[in-house]
DOZA-360614 format. One record per residue: residue in one letter; x, y, z of N, C-alpha, C in turn. Coordinates in Angstrom, 3 decimals, padded with zeros to 6 digits. Each point is the difference from the previous one (the first is absolute). Layout:
# DOZA-360614
code n.xx n.yy n.zz ca.xx ca.yy ca.zz c.xx c.yy c.zz
a X Y Z X Y Z X Y Z
...
//
This chain:
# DOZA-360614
code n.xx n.yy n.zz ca.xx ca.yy ca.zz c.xx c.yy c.zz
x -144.724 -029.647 -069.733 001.368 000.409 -000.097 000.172 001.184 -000.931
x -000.713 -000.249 -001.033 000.282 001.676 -000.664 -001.324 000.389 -000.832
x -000.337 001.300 000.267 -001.194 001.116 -000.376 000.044 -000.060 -001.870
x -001.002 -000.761 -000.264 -000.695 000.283 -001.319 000.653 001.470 -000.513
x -000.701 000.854 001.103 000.263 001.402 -000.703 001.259 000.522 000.062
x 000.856 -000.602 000.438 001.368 000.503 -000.068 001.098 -000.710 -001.136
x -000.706 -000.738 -000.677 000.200 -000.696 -001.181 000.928 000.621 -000.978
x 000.861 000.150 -000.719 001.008 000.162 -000.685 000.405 -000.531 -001.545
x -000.438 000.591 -001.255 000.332 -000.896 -000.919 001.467 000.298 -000.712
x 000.902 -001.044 -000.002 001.349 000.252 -000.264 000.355 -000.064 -001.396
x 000.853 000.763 -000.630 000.090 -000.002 -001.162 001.474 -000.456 -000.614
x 000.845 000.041 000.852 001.261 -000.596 -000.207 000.831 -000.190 001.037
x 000.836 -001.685 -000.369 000.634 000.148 001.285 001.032 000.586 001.050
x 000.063 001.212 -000.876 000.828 000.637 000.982 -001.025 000.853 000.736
x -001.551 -000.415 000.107 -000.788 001.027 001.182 000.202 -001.095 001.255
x 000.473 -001.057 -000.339 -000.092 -001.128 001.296 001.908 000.211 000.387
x 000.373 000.795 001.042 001.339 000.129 000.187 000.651 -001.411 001.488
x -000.306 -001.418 -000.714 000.681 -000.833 000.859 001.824 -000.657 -000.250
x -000.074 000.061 001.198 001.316 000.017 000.816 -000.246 -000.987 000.897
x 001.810 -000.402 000.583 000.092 -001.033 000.798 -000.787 000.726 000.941
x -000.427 000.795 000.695 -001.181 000.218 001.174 -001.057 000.226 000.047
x -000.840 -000.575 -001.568 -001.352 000.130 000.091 -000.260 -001.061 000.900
x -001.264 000.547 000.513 -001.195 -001.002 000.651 -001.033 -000.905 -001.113
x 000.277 -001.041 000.398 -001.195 -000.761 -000.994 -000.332 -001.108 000.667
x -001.380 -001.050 -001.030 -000.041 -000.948 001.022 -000.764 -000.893 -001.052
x 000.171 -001.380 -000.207 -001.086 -000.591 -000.906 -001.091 -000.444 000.494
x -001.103 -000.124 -000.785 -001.239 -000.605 -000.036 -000.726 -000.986 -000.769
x -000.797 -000.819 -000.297 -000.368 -000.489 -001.037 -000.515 000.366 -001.529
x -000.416 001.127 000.451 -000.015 001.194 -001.295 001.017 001.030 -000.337
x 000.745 -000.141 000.821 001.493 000.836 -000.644 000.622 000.497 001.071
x 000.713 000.843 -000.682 001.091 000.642 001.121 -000.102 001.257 000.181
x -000.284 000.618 001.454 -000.159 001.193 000.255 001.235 000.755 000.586
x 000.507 001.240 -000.394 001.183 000.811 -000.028 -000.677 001.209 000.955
x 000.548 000.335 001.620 -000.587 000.827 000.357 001.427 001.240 000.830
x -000.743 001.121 -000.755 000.936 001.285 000.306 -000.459 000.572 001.026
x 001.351 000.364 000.374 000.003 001.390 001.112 -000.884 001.233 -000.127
x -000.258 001.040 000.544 -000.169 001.226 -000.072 000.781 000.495 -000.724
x -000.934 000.740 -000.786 001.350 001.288 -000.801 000.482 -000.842 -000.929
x 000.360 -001.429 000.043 000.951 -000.867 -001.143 -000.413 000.724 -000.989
x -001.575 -000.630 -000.663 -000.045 000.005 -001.531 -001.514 001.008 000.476
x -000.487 000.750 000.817 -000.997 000.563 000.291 000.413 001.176 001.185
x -001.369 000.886 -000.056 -000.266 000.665 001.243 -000.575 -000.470 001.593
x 000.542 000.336 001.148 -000.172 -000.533 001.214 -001.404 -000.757 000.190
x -001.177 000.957 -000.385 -001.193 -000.050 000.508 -000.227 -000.954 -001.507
x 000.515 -001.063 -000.526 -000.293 -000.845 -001.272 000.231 -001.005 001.096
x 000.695 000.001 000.752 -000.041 -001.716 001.378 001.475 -000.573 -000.653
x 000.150 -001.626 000.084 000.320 -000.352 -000.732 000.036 -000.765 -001.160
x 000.400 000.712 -001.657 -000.498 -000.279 -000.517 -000.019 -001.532 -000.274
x -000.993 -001.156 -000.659 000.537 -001.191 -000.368 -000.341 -000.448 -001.641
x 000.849 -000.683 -000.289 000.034 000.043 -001.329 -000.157 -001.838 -000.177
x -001.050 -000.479 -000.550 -000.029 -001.367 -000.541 000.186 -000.095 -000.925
x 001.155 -001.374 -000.505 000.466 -000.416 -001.275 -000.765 -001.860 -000.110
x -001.433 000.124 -000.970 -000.469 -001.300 000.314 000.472 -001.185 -000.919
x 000.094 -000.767 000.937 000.940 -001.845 -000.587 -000.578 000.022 -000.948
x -000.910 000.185 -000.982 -000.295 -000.426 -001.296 001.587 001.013 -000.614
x 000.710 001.226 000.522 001.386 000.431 -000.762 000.532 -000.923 -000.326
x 000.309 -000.846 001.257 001.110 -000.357 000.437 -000.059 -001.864 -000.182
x -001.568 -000.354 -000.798 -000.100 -001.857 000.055 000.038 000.298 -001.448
//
């Protein structure tokens, strides 16, 4: 689901811009937040995905 190398390290949360129309989805290791084109990147970046892992959030 998402490229090692397209990996992203975030530094505050206003680089994560969610809204009632993000895409997300849970897992047993956390919750993944996935953007559009262009959202928070360039076209040829795909789309980007951003994991937030349940050890945040237990």
């Amino acid at each position: 689901m998402s490229c090692t190398s397209c990996l992203t390290t975030l530094e505050k949360q206003s680089d994560v811009p969610v809204n009632k129309n993000s895409q997300f989805h849970f897992t047993n290791g956390g919750i993944y937040l996935v953007f559009q084109e262009y959202e928070v990147s360039y076209y040829a970046a795909g789309n980007p995905v951003v994991k937030i892992p349940s050890s945040v959030y237990r």
